[in-house]
N, C-alpha and C positions, 0 to 999 in steps of 0.2 A: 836845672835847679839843683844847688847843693842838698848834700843830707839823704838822697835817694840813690837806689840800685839802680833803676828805669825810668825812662819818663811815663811810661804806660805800664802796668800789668792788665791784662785780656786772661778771664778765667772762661776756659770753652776754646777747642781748638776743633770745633765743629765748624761750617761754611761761613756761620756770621764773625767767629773771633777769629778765623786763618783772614777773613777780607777784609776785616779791621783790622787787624797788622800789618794785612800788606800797606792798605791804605796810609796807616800810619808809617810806615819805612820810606815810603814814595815818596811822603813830605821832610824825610829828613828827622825824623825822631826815632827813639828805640823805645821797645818794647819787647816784653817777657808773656809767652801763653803759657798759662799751667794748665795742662789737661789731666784728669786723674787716668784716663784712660789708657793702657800701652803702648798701644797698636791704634791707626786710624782704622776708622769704622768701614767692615766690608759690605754690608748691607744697603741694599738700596736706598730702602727708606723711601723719602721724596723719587719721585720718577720724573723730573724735570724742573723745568723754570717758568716762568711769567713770561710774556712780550716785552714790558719791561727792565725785567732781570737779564733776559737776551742783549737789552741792550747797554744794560751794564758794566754787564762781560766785555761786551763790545769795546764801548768806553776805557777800558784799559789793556784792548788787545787780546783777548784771553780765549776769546772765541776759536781761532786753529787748536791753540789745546786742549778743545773737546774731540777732535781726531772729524770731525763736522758730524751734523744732524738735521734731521728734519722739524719743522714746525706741525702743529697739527692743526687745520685751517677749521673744522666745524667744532666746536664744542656745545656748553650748556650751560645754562642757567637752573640750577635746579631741576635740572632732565627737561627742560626745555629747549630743546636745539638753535644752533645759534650760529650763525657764519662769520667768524670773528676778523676775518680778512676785510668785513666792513668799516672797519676803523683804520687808518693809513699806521701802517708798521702794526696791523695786530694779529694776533693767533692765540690760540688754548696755549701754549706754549710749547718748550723746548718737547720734543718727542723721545720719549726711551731713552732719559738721557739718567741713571741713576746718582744718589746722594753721593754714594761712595768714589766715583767718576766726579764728580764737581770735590768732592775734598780732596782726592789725589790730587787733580788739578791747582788746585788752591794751594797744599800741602808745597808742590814744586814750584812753586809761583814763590811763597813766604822763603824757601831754603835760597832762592836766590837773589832773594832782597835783603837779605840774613837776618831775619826773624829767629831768635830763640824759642825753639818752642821744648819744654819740660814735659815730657809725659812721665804718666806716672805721679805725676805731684796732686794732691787732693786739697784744695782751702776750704779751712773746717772754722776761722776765725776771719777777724777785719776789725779795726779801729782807725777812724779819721783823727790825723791829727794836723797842727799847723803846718799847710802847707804839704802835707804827704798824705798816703792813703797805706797802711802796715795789714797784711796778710798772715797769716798761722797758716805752713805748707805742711803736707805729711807724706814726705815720696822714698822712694829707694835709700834715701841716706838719714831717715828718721824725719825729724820734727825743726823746723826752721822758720823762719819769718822771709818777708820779701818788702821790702819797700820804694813806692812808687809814685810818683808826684798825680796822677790819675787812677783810676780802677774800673775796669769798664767786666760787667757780668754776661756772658754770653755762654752760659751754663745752663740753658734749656728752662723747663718747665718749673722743675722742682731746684729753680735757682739758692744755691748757698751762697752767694750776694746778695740776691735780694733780700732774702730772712736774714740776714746779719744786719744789714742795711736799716732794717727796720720798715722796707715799702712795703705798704698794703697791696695785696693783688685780688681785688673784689670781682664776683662774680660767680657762676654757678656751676656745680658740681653737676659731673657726667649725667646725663637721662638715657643716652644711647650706649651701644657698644657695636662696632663693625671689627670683623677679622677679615686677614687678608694671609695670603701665601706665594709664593715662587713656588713652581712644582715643575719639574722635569720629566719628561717620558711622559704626556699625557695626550690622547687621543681624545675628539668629539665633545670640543669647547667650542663653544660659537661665541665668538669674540661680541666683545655687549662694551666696545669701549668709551661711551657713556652713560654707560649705568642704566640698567630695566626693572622697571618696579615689578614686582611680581607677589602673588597670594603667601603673606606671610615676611615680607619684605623687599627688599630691594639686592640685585646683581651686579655685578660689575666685571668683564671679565677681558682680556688682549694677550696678545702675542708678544712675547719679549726676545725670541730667539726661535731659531726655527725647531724648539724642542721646547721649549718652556712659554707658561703660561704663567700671568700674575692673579687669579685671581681672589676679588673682595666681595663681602657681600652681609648685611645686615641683615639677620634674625630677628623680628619682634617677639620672639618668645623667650631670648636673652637678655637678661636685664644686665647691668653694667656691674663686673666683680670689682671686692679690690683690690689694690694691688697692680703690677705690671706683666705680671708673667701670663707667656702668650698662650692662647688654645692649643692643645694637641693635635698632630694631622689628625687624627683619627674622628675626633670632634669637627676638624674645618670638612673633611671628606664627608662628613653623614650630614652636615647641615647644607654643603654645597648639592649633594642629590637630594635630599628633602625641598632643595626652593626649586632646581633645576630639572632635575632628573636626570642630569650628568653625571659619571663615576669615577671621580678622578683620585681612585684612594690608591690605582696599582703604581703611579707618578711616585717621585721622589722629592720633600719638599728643600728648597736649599733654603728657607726661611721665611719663617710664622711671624707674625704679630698682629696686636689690636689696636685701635684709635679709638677712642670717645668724644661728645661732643663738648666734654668739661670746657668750658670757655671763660677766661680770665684777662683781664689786662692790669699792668701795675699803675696805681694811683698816679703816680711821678716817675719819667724815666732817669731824673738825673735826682739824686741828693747830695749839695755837698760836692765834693769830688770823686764820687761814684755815682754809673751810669750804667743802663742796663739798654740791651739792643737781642733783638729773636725773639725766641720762647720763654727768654729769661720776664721780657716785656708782657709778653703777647701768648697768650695758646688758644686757640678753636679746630674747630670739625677741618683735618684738613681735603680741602676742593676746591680744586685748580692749583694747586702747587702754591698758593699763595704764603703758605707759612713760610717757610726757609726764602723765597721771594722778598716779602717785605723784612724778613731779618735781613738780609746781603743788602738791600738798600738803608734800613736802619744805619751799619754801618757805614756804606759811603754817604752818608748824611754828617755821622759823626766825626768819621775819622778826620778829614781835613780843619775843622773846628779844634779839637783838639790840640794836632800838631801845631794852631795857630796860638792855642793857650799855653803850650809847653815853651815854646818861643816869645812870650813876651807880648804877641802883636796880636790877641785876638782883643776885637774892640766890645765894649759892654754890651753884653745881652747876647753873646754870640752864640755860647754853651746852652743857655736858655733855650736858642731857640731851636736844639735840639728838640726837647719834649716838646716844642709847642708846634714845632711842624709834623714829626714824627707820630707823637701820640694818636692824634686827628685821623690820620691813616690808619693805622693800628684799632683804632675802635670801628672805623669802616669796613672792616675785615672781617670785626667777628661780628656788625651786623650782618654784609653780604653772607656769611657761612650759616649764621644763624638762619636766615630767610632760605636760604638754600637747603638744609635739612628739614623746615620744615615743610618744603614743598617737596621735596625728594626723600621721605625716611616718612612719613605718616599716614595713616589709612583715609580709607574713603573719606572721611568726612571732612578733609583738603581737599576732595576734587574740585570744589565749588572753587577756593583759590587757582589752583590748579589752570581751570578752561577759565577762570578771568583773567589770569598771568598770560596763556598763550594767544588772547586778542589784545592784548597791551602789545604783545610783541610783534604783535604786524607793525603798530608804529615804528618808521624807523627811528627817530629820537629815543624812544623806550630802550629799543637794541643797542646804541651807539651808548647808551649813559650805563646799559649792563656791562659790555665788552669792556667799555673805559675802566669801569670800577673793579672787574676781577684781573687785566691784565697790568691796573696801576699806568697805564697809560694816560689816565685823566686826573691824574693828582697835582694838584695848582697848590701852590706855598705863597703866602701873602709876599711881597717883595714892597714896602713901603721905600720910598721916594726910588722907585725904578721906573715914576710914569705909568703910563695907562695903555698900553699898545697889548695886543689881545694875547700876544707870548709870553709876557712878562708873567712871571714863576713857574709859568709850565716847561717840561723837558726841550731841551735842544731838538729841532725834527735831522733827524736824518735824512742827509742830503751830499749831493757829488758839490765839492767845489772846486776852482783853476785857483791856487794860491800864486799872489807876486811872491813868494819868498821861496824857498830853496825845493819846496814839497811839490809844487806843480799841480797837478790835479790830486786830490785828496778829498778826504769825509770829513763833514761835520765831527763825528763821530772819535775819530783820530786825534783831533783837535786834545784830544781829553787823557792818552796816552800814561801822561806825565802827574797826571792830580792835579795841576794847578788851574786856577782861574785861567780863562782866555776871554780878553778884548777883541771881538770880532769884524773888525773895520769892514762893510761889504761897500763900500763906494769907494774907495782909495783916500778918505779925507785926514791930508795930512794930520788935522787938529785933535783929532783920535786918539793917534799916537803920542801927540804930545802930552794931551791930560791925562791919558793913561802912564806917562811914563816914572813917575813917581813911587808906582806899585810896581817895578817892574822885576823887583826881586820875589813878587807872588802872585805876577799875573804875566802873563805872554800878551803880547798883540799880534793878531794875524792878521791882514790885508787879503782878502779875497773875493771874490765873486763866485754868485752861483750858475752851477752847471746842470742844467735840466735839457733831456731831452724833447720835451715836453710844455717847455714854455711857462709851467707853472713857477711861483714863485714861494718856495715852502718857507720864507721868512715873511711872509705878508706883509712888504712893503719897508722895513726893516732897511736902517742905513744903514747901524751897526747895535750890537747887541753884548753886554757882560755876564760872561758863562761862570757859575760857579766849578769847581770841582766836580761837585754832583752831578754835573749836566743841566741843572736849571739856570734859567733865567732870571736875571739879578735887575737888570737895567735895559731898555730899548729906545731904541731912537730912529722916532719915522721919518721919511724922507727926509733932507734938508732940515733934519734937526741940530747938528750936531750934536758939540760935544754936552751940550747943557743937562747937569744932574748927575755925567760922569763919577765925577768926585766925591762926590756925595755916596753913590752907590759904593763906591770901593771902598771906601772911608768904614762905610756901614758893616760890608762885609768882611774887608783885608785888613782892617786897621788903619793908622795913622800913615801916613805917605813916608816916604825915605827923602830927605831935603840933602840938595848935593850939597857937597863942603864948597 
């Protein structure tokens, strides 16, 4: 588009806007991040990912550049214990895997899709105007503008898009406050790596390194300050042996901080041509790694939408349906966190919840709709004219298949490398390829069949199937369906078809 610097500016060079860039480069668009910050961030922060977000990573190959990790197979429900392996591909998530470890990552990913990324740059202004989206920067070289045919906010909590923007972010101010620390040189922690409620609050405590310890732990005798500045050791030290009786003040801390359960979501994630994705969206109590989780998919929800709007070819209602998939997730997040502090952070007089919560969960249905809902492994997106087949909006399953084409045996999963949509022929029927071939400058078809040791069939009956970007499911077609509705779905999703000359 004339008249612009970028087709995107991304303010936030945190997990959610480094994976919207990359996203966005994969598809062949540019894009500008301004972080006000120098330096990416060394600090943990988050201590892993979702089952989900695992498979994300996945999805565009990323996973060796963690250097590998473990999964953590029991988790909780609001300190109700939980074997999350009961769901096929689930777990508590990525294990000891820190914030600052996922942005490096990310960071070297964005440098070699050549993502520009500005630190140092602060957006302290924003005016929409025809057809662009004009920023006010304030970096190393003074005071500038930046113009970009999109604007996407992924500047956290106390987003400066969103407030420019004008979007409401309702909901309620902190009740709680928990601190947490990294401490080094600490003896006689007994690891509590689900959380133990104890007289005066709740504990939280694990092993990070065979010298260091993380741990968190809410006081109810602390009401929430305010402000962001973190607790002194000296403070984390006297309240950890106050709920404990551990001494962990002779440790060395390599970094404090607090969380609250202040919980908010913005009214609308998109205005106009600015759109918001993370904490800029979303903030609650975070438990189970789900915040920085649904940001990183927030973006790949986005980013390929986008690049389709920069290019001419996204079809009505596309950008729309940004919020209208997104947001829905986003408020089931800070119910689940909500419901989870208050069965895990409040006195006796939750027990009664409490012992009814843990005979709910002998059911296995009860289990499987918890696990689903914190690991975002049971998140369904409407998919209208994709038919009725019981995968239709849900995530691609992860699966070995033998490709006719140059790959051979390969994943599901692989399939997704590139960003783009994939047509996934599993019977060989030539006519697949053909009504797909019209989109084929934004969708791949792959011919293959699946490989199970096992016999099962993780496409449930599935002839062939349209993969968006994201990994959902757009379109299915059960046995001996063919190609009927094809069109339609791509149409819906990709745009108008490409007609040969």
């Amino acid at each position: 588009m004339s008249g612009v610097d970028t087709d995107v500016i991304v303010v936030g060079a945190g997990p959610v806007g480094l994976m919207l860039a990359c996203e966005l480069r994969l598809a062949g668009v540019t894009c500008v991040v301004l972080e006000k910050s120098t330096e990416p961030t060394d600090q943990s922060r988050a201590l892993g990912f979702t089952a989900r977000t695992i498979e994300t990573f996945d999805q565009r190959g990323l996973l060796p550049r963690f250097g590998g990790f473990d999964t953590i197979p029991i988790g909780h429900f609001g300190g109700v214990p939980l074997d999350y392996r009961e769901v096929p591909g689930g777990s508590y998530g990525a294990k000891g895997v820190p914030q600052s470890l996922t942005v490096a990552v990310l960071n070297d990913w964005a440098e070699e899709l050549g993502v520009e990324v500005r630190r140092g740059w602060e957006v302290t202004d924003l005016q929409a105007g025809e057809g662009h989206v004009e920023v006010t920067v304030h970096g190393p070289q003074g005071a500038g503008r930046l113009r970009g045919s999109y604007l996407v906010g992924c500047d956290g909590g106390r987003s400066t898009v969103r407030k420019k923007a004008g979007i409401d972010f309702p909901g309620h101010d902190a009740t709680i406050e928990m601190s947490f620390a990294e401490v080094v040189g600490v003896r006689g922690v007994r690891p509590r790596p689900n959380g133990e409620r104890v007289a005066g609050g709740m504990v939280l405590a694990f092993q990070q390194g065979e010298d260091i310890f993380r741990v968190t732990y809410y006081d109810a005798a602390v009401t929430p300050r305010p402000g962001y500045a973190p607790p002194s050791f000296e403070e984390v030290a006297a309240a950890w042996l106050r709920l404990t009786g551990e001494d962990i003040s002779a440790g060395t801390p390599r970094w404090i901080g607090r969380f609250t359960d202040a919980t908010r979501q913005a009214a609308t994630y998109r205005k106009g041509r600015v759109f918001l994705a993370g904490d800029a969206a979303h903030i609650h109590l975070p438990i189970g790694g789900q915040g920085m989780s649904a940001g990183v998919q927030d973006a790949v929800n986005l980013g390929w939408k986008l690049a389709l709007a920069v290019k001419g070819r996204a079809p009505e209602g596309l950008l729309d349906s940004y919020h209208d998939e997104r947001h829905p997730v986003g408020a089931r997040v800070l119910v689940n966190t909500l419901t989870q502090r208050s069965l895990y952070l409040t006195g006796e007089a939750m027990q009664p919840l409490r012992e009814l919560f843990a005979e709910l969960t002998v059911l296995p249905e009860v289990r499987r709709h918890l696990i689903g809902m914190v690991t975002g492994l049971d998140i369904r997106y409407d998919m209208p004219d994709g038919g009725d087949h019981p995968l239709l909006g849900r995530r691609l399953p992860g699966a070995d298949l033998v490709d006719e084409g140059e790959r051979g045996k390969t994943g599901t999963l692989q399939l997704l490398h590139a960003a783009r949509g994939v047509v996934l022929d599993l019977t060989g029927d030539a006519r697949i390829r053909q009504a797909a071939a019209p989109w084929q400058d934004r969708v791949e078809v792959v011919s293959a069949i699946p490989h199970t040791a096992d016999g099962e069939d993780p496409f449930e009956g599935a002839a062939a199937l349209l993969v968006r970007p994201d990994g959902y499911i757009a379109w299915a077609a059960p046995a001996g369906h063919g190609p009927a509705g094809l069109d339609e779905a791509l149409a819906r999703w990709f745009g108008k078809a490409v007609t040969a000359a």
